[in-house]
TIVO-17397 format. One record per residue (C-alpha): x, y, z. Coordinates in nm, 3 decimals. Layout:
! residues N
+---------+---------+---------+
!      px !      py !      pz !
+---------+---------+---------+
!       X !       Y !       Z !
...
+---------+---------+---------+
END
This chain:
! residues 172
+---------+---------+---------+
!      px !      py !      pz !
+---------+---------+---------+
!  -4.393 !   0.228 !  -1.363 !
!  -4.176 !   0.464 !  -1.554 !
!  -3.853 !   0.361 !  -1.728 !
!  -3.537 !   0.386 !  -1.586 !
!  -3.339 !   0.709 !  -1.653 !
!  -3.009 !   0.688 !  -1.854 !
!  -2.803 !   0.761 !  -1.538 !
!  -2.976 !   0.467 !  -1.346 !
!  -2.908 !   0.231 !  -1.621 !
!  -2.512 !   0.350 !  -1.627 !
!  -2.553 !   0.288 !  -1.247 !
!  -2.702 !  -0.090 !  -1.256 !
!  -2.405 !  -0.165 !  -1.489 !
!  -2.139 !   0.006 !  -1.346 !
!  -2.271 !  -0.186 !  -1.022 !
!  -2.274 !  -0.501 !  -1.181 !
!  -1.916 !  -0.422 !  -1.340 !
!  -1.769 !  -0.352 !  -0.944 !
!  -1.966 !  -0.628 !  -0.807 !
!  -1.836 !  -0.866 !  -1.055 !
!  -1.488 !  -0.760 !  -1.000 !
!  -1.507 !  -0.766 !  -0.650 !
!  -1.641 !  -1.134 !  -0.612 !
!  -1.307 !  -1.252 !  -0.849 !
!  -1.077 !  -1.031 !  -0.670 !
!  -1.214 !  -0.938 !  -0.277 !
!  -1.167 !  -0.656 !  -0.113 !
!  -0.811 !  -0.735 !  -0.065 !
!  -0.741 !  -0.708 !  -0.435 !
!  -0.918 !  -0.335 !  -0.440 !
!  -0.622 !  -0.265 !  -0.150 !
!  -0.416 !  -0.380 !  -0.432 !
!  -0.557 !  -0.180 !  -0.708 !
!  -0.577 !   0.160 !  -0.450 !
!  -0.188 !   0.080 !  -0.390 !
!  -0.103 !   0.116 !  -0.773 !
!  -0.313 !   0.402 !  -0.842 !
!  -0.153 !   0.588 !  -0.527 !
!   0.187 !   0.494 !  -0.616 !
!   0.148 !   0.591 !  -0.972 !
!   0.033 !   0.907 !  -0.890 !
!   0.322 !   0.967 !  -0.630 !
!   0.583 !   0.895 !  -0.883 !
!   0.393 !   1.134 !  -1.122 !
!   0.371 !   1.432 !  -0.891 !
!   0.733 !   1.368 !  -0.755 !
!   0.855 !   1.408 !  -1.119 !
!   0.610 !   1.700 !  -1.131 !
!   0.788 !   1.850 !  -0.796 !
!   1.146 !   1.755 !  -0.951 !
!   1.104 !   1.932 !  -1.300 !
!   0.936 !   2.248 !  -1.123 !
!   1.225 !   2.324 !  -0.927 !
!   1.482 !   2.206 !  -1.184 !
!   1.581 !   1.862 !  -0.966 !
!   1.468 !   1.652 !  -1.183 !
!   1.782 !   1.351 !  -1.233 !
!   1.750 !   1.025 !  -1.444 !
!   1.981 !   0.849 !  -1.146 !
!   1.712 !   0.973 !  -0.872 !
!   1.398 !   0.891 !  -1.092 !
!   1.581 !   0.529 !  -1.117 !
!   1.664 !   0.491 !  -0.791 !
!   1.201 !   0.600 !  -0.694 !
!   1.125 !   0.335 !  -0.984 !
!   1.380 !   0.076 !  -0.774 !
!   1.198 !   0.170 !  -0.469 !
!   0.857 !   0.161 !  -0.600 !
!   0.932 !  -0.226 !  -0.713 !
!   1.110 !  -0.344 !  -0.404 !
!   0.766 !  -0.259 !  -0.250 !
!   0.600 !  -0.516 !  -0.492 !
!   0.816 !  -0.803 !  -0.314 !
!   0.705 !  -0.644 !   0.030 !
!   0.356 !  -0.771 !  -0.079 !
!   0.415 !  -1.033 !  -0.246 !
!   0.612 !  -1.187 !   0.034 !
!   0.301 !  -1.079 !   0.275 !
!   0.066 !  -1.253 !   0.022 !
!   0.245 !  -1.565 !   0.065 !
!   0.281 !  -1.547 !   0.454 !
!  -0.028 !  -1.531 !   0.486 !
!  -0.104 !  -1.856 !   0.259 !
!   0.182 !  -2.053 !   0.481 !
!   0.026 !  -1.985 !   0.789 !
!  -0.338 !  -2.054 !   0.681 !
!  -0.174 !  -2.360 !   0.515 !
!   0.038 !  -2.470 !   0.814 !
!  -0.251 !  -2.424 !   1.068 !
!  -0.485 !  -2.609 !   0.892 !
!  -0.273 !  -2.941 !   0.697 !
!   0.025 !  -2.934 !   0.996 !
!  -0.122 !  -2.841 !   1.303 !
!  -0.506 !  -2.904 !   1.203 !
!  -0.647 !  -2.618 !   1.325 !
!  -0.891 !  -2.340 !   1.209 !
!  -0.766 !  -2.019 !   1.244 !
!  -1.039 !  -1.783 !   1.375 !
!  -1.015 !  -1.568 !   1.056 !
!  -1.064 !  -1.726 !   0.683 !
!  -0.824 !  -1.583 !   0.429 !
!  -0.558 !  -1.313 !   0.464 !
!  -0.493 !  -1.053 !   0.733 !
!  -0.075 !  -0.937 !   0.662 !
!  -0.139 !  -0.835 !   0.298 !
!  -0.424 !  -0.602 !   0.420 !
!  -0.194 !  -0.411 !   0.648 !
!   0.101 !  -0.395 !   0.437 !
!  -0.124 !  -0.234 !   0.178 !
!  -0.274 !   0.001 !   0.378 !
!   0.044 !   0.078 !   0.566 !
!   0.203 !   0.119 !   0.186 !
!  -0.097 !   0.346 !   0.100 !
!  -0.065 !   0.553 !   0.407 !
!   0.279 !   0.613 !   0.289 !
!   0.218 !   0.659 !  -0.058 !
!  -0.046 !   0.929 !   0.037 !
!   0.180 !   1.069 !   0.280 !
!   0.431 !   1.166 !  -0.008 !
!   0.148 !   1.237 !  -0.231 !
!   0.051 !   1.545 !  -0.007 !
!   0.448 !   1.644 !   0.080 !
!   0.474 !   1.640 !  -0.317 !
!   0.160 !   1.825 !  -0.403 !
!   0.255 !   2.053 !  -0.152 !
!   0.626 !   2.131 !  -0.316 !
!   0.428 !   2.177 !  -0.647 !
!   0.268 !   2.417 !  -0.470 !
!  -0.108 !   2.284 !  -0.406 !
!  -0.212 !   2.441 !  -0.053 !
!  -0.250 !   2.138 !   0.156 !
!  -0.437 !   2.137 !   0.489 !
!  -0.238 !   2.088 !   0.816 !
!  -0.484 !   1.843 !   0.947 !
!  -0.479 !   1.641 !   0.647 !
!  -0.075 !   1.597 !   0.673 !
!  -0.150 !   1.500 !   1.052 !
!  -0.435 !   1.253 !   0.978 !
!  -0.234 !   1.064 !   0.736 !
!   0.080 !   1.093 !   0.976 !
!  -0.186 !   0.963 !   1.288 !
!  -0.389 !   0.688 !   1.041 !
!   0.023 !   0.508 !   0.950 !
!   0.079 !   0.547 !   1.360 !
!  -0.264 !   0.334 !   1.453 !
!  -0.128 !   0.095 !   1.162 !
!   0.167 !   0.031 !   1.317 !
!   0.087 !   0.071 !   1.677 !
!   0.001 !  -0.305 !   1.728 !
!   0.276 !  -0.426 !   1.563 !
!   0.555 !  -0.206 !   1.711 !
!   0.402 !  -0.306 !   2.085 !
!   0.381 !  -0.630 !   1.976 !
!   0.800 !  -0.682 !   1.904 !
!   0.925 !  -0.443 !   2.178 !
!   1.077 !  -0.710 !   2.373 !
!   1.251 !  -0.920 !   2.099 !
!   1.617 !  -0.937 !   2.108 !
!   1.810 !  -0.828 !   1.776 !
!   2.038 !  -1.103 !   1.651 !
!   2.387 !  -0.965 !   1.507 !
!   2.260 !  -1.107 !   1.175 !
!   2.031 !  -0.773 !   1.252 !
!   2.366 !  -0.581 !   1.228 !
!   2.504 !  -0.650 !   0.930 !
!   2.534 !  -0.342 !   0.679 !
!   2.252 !  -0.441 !   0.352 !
!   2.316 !  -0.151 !   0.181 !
!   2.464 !  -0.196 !  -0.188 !
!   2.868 !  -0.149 !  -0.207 !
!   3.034 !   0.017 !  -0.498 !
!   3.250 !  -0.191 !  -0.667 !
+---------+---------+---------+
END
């Protein structure tokens, strides 16, 4: 038997590493991880695409950093759905969900990284990278099947006039 290579035994740890990783944090939390590394390399090339073209403006880059962390709440208020209603099936109403653990954080990530890959291409692009057509359509048709279900799924509700009300920020 011969003795494993140096590249095998960088394998078999690196494997152990991921595995390790995964069983503390799921797939879920890779979703997660995928997220941040997408977003942080949107805001990168954006600034990239801003300073190329002479755009570049402390009160826009503020305003992507705003919107960037308003997107953490997005998921963290998913995360927590998601415990409520395996909590409140199970202790109020005592039943068992057909599914065991989450299912809304896993869409709103991978809606969030359809997005985030979306402006990832439209900014590599206006840095000038040559982007294929069907990529920009793949990512456009992927965030469509994402949000299919969902959009058929509240066609018929009725907006409230709460739904009216003007939530954007007043000067003052």
């Amino acid at each position: 038997m011969d003795a494993p290579t140096r590249a095998q035994e960088i394998r078999a740890v690196l494997s152990t590493i991921f595995g390790a990783i995964t069983i503390l944090i799921g797939w879920t939390g890779w979703l997660f991880i995928l997220w941040c590394v997408v977003m942080f390399i949107d805001w990168r090339l954006g600034v990239m695409r801003a300073k190329i073209h002479n755009e570049y403006s402390s009160d826009i880059a503020r305003e992507g950093r705003w919107h960037k962390l308003s997107s953490f709440y997005v998921v963290l208020v998913a995360g927590c759905l998601d415990l409520m209603i395996q909590l409140g099936a199970q202790m109020q109403l005592g039943i068992d969900l057909p599914w065991k653990g989450v299912i809304l954080l896993p869409i709103v990530l991978i809606w969030y990284i359809l997005s985030e890959a979306g402006s990832i291409i439209e900014n590599a692009a206006g840095c000038g990278a040559n982007v294929p057509n069907w990529l920009r359509r793949g990512i456009k048709e992927a965030q469509k099947k994402v949000d299919e279900p969902f959009d058929e799924s509240v066609a018929g509700i009725e907006h409230s006039a709460d739904d009216d009300r003007d939530l954007s920020p007043k000067d003052e």
